[in-house]
C-alpha positions in Angstrom: 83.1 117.9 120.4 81.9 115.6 122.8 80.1 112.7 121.3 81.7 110.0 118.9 83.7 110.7 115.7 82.2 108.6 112.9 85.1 107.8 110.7 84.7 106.6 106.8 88.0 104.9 105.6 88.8 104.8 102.4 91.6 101.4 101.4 91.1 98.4 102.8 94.9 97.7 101.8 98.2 97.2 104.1 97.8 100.6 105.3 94.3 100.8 105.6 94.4 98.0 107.7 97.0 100.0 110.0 94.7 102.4 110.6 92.0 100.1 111.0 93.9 98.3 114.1 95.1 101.9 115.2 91.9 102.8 115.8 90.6 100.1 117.6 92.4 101.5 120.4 91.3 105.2 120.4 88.4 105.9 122.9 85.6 108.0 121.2 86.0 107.0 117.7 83.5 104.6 115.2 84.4 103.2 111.8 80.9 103.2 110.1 81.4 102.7 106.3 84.6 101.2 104.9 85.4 102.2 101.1 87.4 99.9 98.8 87.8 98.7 94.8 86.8 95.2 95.7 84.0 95.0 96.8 84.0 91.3 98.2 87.5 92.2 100.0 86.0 95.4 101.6 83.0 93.5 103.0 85.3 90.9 104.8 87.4 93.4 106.2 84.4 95.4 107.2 82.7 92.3 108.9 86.0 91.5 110.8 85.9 94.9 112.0 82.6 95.8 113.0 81.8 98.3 110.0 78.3 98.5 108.8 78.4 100.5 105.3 80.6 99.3 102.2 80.9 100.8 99.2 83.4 101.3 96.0 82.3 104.7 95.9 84.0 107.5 97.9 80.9 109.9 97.6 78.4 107.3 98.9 80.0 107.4 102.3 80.8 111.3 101.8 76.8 111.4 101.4 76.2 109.7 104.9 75.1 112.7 107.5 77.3 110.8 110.4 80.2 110.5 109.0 82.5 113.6 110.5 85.9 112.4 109.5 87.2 110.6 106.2 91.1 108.9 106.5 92.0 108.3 102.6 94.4 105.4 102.4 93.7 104.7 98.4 96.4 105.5 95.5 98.4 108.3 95.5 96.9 109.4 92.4 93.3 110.1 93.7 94.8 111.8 97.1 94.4 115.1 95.7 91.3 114.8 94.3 89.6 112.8 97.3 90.9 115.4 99.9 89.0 117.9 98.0 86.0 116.1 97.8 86.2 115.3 101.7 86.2 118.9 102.4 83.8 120.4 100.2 81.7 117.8 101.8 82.0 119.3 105.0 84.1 116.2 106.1 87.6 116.6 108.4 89.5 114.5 106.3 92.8 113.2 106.5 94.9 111.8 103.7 97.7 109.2 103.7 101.2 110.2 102.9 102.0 112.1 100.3 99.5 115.1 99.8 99.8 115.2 96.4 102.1 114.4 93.2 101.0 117.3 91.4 101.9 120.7 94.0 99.8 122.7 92.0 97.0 119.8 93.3 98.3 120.1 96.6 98.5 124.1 96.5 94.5 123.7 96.2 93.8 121.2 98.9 95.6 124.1 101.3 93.8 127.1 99.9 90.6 124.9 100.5 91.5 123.4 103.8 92.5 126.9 104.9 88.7 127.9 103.7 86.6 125.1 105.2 87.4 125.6 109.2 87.8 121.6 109.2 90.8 119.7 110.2 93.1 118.5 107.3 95.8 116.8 108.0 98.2 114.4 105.9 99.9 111.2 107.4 103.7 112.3 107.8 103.8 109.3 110.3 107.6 109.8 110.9 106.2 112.9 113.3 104.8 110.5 115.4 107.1 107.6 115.6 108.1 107.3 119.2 111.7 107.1 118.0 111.7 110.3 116.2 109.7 112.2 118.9 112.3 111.3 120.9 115.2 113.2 119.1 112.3 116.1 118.6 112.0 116.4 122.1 115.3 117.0 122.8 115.6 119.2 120.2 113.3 121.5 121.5 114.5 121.2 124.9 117.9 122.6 123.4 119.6 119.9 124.4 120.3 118.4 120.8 121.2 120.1 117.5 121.7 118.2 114.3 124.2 118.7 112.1 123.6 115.9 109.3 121.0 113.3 108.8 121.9 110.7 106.8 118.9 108.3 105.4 118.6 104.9 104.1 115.1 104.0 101.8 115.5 100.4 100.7 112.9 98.3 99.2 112.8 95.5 96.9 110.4 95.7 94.4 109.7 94.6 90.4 105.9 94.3 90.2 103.2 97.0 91.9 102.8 95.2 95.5 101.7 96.4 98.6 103.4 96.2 102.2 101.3 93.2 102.4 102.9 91.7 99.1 99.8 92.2 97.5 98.9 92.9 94.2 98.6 97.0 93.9 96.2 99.1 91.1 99.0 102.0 91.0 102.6 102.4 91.1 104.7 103.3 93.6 107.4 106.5 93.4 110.7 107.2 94.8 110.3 110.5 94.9 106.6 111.3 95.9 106.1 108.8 98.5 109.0 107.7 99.8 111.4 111.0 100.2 108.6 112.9 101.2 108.3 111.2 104.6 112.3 112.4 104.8 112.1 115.8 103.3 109.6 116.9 105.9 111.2 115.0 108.6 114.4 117.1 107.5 113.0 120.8 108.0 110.4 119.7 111.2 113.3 118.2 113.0 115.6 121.3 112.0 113.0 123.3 112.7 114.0 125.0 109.6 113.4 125.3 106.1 114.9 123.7 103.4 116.9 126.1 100.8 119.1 124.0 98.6 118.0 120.6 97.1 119.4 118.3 94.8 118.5 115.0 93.2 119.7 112.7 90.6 118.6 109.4 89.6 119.1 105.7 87.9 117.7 104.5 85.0 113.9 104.3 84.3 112.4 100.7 84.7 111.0 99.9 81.3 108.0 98.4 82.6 107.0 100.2 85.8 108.0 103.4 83.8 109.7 105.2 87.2 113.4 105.5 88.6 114.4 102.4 90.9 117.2 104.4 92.7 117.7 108.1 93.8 119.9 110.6 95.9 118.8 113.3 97.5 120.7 116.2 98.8 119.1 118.9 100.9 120.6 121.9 103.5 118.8 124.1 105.7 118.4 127.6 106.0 120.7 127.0 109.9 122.8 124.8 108.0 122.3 121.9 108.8 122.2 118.9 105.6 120.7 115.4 104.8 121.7 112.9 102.4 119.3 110.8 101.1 119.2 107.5 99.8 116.7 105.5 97.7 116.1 102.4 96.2 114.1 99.9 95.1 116.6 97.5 93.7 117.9 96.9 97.8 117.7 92.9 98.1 118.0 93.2 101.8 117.0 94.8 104.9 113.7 96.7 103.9 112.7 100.2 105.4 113.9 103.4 106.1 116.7 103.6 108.4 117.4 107.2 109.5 121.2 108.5 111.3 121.1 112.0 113.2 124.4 113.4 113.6 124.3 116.3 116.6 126.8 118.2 118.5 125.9 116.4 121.6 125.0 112.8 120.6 124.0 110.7 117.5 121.1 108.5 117.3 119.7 106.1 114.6 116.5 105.3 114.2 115.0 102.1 112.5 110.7 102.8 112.8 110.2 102.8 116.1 113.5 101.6 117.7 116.2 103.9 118.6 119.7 103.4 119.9 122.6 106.0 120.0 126.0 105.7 117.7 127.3 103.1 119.3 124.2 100.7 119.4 123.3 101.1 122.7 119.3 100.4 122.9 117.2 103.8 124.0 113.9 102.7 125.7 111.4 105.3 123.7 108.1 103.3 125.4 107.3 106.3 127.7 107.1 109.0 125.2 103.4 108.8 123.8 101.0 106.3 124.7 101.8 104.0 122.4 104.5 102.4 120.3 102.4 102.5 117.3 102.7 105.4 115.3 100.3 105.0 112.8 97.9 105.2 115.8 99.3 108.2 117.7 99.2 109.8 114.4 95.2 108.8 113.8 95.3 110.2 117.8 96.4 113.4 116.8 93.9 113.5 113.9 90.8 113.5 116.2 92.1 115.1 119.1 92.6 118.1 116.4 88.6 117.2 115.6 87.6 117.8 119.2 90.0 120.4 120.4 88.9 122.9 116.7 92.7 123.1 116.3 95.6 122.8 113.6 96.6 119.0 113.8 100.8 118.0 113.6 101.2 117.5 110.0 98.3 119.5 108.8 98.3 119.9 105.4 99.7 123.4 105.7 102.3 122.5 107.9 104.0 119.4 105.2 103.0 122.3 101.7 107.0 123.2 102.0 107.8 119.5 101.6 105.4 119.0 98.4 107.5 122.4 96.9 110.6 120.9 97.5 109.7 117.7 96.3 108.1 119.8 92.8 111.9 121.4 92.6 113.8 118.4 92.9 111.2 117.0 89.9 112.0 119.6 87.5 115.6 119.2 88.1 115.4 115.3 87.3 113.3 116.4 83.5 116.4 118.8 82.8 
């Protein structure tokens, strides 16, 4: 594929926005219609950006003949559902982080995908974080193995806001969100599947109805494990803060920035083309588009994170 990728985006959130300004910077690409809830919201962000076609309906954009691609940045709820209805549109579509929180949901969305011949692929951004391709590099250059990863997921949080601080439709989870970015960090770093997992949580918050803090245990079929902490009770630094513990080295990564065990900085600017991984994950998306290839993080590639994820639910209803 040669000529220009028409993109829909669906969100005109905090993470929509992201993508938005990731995009800007891709050669080759065109946001033409920007979905949202609100309507008068989604038309300023469209004007600031150039987009022509707004809507509060998914399948008005899904009906536009240009569009190729749709990137899904809405509620976790719909992701599903919307990814379906992207590809049996005939639209490469790529959905926001997590897949699904149903697996059965996101068992269809890969018997589908697998179906269509069209790229779909679902935002697992810590793949593409320069910091993390960093210690995946030398992984697979065998010069780093890791023994223990030990994870920090802090946020503070008593109403349904986004990373913007503003006011969400949905709310949030622990569990489906936020431990799936580390669960399929875990096994892609490994390069090895997860075989043991264990979880227990705090109490239930009586108005937002979900756990506020979790721990997460998981081991590897080559042994290696990964501790896992989460909260949404952390009244301090906010993020995900990730330790890798090797036989040659250990290196903690905060987003982007990386240093080694004893804070030393590691300058991670040369390993992708940009800093911004949010856009080298968008990058990937469309390169997959034009090459006809299987994208990082394709929605068969992160399936074994969802089934983990489905165990460790079951255990926390027992």
């Amino acid at each position: 594929m040669s000529k220009t990728i028409k993109v829909a985006l669906a969100g005109a959130g905090a993470f929509g926005i992201k993508h938005l300004d990731g995009i800007q910077n891709i050669d080759g690409v065109e946001v033409v219609s920007l979905i949202s809830r609100d309507l008068d919201k989604t038309r300023e962000v469209a004007t600031k950006y150039g987009i022509g076609h707004v809507t509060t309906d998914l399948a008005d954009s899904l009906a536009l003949k240009e569009v190729d691609a749709v990137i899904l940045c809405t509620p976790t709820q719909m992701h599903a559902s919307q990814t379906l209805a992207c590809l049996k549109a005939g639209k490469h579509v790529q959905v926001e982080i997590p897949l699904c929180d149903v697996l059965t949901d996101g068992e269809e969305v890969a018997q589908v995908a697998a179906k269509s011949g069209l790229v779909a692929m679902c935002g697992h951004t810590r793949r593409f974080n320069p910091s993390h391709q960093y210690v995946h590099k030398k992984i697979t250059a065998g010069e780093f193995n890791i023994q223990q990863m030990d994870v920090q997921t802090y946020f503070f949080r008593r109403t349904n806001m986004n990373a913007l601080g503003q006011a969400r439709s949905w709310t949030d989870h622990l569990l489906w969100h936020h431990a799936a970015h580390t669960v399929d960090l875990f096994a892609y770093q490994c390069g090895s599947p997860i075989v043991k997992a264990n979880a227990i949580q705090g109490p239930i918050h009586p108005t937002l109805g979900i756990a506020m803090d979790m721990s997460i245990q998981l081991k590897a079929a080559n042994g290696a494990i990964c501790t896992l902490s989460l909260s949404f009770n952390n009244d301090g630094p906010l993020g995900t803060f990730f330790r890798y513990i090797g036989d040659s080295a250990t290196y903690i990564a905060r987003y982007d920035d990386l240093v080694n065990g004893k804070e030393e900085k590691i300058d991670v600017s040369q390993v992708d083309v940009s800093m911004n991984g949010i856009e080298l994950q968008d990058r990937e998306f469309f390169a997959a588009i034009k090459e006809g290839r299987e994208p990082n993080s394709s929605v068969a590639s992160v399936l074994p994170c969802y089934r983990v994820l489905n165990g460790l639910e079951l255990q926390l209803k027992e």
